[in-house]
N, CA, C and O of each residue as an XYZ file, in Angstrom:
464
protein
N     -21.328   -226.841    147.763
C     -20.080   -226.354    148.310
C     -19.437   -225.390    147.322
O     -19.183   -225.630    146.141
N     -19.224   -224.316    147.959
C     -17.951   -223.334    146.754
C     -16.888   -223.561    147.123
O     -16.696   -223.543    148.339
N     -16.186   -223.754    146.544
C     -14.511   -224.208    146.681
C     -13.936   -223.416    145.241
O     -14.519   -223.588    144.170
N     -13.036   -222.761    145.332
C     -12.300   -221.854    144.495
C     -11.091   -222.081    144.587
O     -10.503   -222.447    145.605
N     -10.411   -221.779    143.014
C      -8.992   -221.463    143.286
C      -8.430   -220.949    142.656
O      -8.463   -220.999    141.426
N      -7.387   -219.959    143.700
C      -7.166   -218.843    143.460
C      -5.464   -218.422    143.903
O      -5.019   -219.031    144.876
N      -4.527   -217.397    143.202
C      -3.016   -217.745    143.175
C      -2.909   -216.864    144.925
O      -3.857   -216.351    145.519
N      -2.329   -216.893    145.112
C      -2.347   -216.464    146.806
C      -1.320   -214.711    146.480
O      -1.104   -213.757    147.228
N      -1.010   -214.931    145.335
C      -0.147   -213.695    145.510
C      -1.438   -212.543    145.075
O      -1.138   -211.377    145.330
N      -2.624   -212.726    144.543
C      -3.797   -212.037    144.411
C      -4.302   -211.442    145.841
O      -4.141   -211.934    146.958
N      -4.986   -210.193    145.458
C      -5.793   -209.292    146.646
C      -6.336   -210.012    146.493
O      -6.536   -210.597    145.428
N      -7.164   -210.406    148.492
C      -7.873   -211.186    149.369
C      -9.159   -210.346    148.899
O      -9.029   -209.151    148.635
N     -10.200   -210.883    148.814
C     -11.393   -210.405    147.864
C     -12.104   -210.846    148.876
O     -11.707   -211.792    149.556
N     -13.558   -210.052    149.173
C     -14.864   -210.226    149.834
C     -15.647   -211.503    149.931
O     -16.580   -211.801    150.675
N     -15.148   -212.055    149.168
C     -16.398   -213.439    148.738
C     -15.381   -214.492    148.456
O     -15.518   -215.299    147.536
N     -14.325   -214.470    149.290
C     -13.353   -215.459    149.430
C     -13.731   -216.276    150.642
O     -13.009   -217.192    151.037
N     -14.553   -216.034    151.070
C     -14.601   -217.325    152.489
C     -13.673   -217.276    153.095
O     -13.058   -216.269    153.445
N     -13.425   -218.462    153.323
C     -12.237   -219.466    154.142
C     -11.153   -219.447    153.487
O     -11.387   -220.085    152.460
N      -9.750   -218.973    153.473
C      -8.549   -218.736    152.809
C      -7.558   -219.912    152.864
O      -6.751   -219.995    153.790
N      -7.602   -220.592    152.125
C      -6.863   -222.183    152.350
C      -6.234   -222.246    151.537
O      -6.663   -222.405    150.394
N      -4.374   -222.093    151.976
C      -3.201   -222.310    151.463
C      -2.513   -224.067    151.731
O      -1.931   -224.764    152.562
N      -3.167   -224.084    150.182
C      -2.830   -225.602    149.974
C      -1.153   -225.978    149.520
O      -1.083   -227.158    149.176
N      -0.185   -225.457    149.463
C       1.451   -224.982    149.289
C       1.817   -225.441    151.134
O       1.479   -225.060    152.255
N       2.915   -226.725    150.353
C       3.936   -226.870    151.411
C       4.845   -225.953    152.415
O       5.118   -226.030    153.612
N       5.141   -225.166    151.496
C       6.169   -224.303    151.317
C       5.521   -222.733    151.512
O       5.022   -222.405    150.436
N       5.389   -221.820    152.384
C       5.481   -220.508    152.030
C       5.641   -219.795    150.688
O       6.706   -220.061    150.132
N       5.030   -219.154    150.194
C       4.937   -218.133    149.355
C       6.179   -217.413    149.296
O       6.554   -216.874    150.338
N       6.831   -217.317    148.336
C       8.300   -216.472    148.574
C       8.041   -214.888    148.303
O       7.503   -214.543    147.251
N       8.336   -214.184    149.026
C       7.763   -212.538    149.214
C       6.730   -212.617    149.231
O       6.076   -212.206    148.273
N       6.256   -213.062    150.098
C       4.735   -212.618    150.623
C       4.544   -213.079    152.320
O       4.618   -214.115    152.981
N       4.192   -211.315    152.602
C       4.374   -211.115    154.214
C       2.559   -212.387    154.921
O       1.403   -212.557    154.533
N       3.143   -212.729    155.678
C       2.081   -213.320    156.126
C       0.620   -212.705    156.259
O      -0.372   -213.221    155.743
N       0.610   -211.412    157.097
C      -0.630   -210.586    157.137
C      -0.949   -210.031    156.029
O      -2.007   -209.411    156.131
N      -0.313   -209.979    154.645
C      -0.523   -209.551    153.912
C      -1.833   -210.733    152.727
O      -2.740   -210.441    151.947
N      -1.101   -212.326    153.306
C      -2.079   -213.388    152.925
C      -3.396   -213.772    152.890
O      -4.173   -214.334    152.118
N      -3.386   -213.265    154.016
C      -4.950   -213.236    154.957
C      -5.195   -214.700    155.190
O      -6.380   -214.988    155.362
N      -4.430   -215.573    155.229
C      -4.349   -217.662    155.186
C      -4.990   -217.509    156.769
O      -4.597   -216.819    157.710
N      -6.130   -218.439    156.651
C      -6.850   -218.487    157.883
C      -6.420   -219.985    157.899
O      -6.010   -220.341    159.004
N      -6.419   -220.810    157.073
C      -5.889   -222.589    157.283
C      -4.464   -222.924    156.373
O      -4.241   -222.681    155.187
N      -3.808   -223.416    157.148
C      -2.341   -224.340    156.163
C      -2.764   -225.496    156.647
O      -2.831   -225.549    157.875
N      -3.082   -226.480    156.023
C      -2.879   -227.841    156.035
C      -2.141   -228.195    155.728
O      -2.303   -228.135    154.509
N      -1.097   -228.688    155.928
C       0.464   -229.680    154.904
C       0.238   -230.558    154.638
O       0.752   -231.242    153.754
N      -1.002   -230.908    155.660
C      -1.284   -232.893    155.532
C      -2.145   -233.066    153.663
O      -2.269   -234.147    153.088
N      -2.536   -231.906    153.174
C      -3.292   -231.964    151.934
C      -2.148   -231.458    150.997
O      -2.635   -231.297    149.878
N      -0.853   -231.151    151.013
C      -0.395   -231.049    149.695
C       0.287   -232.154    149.543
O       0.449   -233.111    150.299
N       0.839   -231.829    148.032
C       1.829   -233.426    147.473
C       3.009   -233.417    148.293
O       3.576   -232.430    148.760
N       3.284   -234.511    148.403
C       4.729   -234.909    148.930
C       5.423   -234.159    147.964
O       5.034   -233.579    146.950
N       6.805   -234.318    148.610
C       7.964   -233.591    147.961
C       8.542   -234.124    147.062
O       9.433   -233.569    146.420
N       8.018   -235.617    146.807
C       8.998   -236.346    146.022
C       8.132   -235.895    144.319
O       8.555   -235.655    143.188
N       6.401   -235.982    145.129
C       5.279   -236.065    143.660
C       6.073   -234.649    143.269
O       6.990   -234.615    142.448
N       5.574   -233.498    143.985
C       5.928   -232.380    143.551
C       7.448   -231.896    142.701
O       7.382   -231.258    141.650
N       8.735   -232.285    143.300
C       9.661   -232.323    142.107
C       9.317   -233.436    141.120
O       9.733   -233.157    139.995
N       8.793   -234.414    141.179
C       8.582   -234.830    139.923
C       7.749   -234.160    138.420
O       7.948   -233.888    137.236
N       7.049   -234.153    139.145
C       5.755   -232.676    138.255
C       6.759   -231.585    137.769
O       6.959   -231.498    136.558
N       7.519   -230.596    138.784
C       8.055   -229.767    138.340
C       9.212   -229.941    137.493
O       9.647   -229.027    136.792
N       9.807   -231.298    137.553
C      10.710   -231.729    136.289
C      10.369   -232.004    135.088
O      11.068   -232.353    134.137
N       8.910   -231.777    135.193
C       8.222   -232.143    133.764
C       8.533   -233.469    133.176
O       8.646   -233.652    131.964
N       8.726   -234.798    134.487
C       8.767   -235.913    133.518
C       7.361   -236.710    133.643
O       7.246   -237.932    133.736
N       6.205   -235.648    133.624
C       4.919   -236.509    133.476
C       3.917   -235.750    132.971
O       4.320   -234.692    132.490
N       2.557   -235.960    132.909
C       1.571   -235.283    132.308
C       0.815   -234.828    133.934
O       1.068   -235.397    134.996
N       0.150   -234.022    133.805
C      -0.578   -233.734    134.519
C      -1.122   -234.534    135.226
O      -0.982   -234.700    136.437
N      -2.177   -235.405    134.048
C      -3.193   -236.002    134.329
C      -2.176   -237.526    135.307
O      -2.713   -238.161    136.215
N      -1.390   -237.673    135.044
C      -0.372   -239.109    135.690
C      -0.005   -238.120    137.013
O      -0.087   -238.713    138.089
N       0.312   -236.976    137.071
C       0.451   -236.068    138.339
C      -1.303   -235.914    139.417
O      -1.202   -235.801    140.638
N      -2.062   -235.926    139.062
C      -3.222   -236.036    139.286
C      -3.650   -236.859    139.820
O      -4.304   -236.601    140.831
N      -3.447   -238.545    139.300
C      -3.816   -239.779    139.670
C      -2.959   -239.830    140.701
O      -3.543   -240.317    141.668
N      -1.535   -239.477    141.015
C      -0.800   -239.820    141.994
C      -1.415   -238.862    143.361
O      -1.724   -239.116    144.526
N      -1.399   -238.009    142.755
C      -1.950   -236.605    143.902
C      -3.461   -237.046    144.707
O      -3.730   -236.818    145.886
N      -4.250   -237.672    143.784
C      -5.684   -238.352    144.057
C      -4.518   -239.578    145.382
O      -4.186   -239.039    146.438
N      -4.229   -240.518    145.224
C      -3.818   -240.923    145.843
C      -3.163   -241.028    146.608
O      -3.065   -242.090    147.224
N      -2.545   -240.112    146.844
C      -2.003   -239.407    148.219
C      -3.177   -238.886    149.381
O      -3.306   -239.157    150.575
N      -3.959   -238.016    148.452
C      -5.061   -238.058    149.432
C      -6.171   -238.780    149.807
O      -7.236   -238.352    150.252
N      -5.727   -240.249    149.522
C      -6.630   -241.191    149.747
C      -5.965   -242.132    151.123
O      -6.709   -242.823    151.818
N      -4.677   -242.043    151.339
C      -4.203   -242.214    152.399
C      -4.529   -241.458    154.123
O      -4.706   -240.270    154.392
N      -4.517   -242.475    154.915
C      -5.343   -242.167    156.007
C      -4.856   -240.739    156.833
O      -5.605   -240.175    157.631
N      -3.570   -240.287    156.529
C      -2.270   -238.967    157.039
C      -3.347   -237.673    156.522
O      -3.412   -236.576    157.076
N      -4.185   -238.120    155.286
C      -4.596   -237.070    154.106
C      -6.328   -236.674    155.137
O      -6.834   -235.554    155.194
N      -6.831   -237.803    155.740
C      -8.351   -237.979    156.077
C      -8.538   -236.912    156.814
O      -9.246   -236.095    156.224
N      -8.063   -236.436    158.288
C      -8.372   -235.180    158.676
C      -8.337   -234.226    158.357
O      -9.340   -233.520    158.464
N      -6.890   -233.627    157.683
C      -7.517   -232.222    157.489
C      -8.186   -232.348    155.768
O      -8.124   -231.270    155.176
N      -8.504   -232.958    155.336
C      -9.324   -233.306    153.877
C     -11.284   -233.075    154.288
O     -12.248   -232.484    153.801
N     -10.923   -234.139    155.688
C     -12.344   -233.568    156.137
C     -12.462   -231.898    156.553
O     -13.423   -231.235    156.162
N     -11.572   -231.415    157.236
C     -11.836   -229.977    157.895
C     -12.002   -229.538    156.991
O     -13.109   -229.015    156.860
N     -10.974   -229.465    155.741
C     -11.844   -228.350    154.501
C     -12.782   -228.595    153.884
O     -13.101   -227.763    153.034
N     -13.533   -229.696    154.022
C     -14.842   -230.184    153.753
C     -15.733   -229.402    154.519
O     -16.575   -228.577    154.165
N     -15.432   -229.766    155.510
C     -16.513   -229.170    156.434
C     -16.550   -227.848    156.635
O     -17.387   -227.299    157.351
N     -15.353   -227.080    155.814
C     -15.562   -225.502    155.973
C     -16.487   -225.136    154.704
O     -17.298   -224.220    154.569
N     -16.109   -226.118    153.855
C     -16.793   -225.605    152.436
C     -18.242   -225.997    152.772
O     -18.906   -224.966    152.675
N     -18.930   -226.904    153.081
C     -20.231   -226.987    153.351
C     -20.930   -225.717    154.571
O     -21.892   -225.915    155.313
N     -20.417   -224.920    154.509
C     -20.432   -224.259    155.998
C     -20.577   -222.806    154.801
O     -21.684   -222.283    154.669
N     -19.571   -222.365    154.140
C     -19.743   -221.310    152.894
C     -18.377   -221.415    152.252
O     -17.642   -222.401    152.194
N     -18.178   -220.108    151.750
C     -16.929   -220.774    150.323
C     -15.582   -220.811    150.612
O     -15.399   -220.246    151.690
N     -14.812   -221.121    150.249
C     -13.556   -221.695    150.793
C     -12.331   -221.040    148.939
O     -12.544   -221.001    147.727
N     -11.307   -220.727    149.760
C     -10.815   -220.319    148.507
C      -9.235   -221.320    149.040
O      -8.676   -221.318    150.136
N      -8.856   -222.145    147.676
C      -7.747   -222.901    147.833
C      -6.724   -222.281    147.065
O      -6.691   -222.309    145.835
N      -5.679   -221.583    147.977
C      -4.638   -220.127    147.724
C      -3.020   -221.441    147.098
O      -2.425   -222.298    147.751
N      -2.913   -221.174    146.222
C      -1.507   -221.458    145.779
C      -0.644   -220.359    145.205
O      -0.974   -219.190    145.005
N       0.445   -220.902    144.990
C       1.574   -219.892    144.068
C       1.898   -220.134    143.034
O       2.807   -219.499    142.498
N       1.111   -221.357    142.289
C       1.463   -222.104    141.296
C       0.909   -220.788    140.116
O      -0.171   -220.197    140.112
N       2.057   -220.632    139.208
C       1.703   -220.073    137.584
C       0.726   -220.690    137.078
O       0.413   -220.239    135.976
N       0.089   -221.576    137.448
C      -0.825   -222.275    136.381
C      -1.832   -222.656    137.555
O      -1.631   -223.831    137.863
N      -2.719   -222.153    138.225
C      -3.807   -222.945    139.461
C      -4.639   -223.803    138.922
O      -5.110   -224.687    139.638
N      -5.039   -223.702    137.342
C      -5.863   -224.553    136.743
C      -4.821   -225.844    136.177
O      -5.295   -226.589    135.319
N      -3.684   -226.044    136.570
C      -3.007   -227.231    136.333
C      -2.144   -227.497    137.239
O      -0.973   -227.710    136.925
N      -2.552   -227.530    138.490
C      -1.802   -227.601    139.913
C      -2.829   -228.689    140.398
O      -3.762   -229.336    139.923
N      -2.104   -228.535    141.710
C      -2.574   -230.032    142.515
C      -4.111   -229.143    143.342
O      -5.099   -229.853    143.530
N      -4.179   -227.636    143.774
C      -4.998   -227.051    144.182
C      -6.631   -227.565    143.159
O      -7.796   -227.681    143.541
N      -6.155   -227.713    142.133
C      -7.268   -227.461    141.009
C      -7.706   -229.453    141.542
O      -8.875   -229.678    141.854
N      -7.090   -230.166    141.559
C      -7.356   -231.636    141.750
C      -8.018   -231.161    143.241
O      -9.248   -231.116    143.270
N      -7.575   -230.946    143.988
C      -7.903   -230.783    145.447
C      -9.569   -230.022    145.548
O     -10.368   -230.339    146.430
N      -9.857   -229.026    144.509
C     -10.569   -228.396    144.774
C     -11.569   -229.311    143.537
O     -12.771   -229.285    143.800
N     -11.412   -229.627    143.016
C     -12.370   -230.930    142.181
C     -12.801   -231.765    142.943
O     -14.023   -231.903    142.888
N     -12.030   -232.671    143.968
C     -11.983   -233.551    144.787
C     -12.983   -232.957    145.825
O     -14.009   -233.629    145.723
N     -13.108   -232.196    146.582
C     -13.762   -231.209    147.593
C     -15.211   -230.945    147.030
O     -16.080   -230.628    147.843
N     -15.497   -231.044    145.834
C     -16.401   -230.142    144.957
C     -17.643   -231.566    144.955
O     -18.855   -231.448    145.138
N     -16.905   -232.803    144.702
C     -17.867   -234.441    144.390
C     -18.501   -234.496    145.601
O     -19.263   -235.428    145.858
């Protein structure tokens, strides 16, 4: 499976596959057609509560991670967890966030998780 990840405010590139905006929330200034987002799942990002917690910086990653793992181990998480499964076995799949950091976001757990 290729599963990538990649900041969504980046040009949509050739060998991006499947464009999967893993963000609750819209992208702030950024026109939709300009995204090229072929899937939003909501059911695969963190709750709102994990996510301000993370962004208050009262945890480590890795304690943001274990919680995030477990969110998507809940049964709300099982369908669309399978659909992007099943797109990535199919060819590559790019998991689009807005996060400053994609290699220390919940995309990067998500796309680890996708990858086993």
């Amino acid at each position: 499976m290729g599963v990538r990840v990649r900041r969504v405010y980046e040009p949509p590139e050739p060998d991006d596959g499947v464009r999967v905006l893993v963000d609750r929330l819209w992208p702030r200034g950024l026109a939709k057609d300009a995204a090229r987002v072929d899937e939003w799942p909501k059911g695969l990002t963190p709750s709102t509560e994990l996510r301000r917690w993370y962004h208050a910086d009262e945890g480590s990653f890795e304690e943001f991670r274990e919680r995030y793992e477990a969110e998507l181990a809940a049964p709300e998480a099982a369908e669309p967890l399978e659909r992007v499964r099943e797109l990535a076995g199919k060819g590559p799949v790019t998991l689009l966030t807005a996060s400053r950091q994609p290699d220390r976001s919940h995309a990067e757990v998500l796309a680890r998780l996708l990858s086993e």
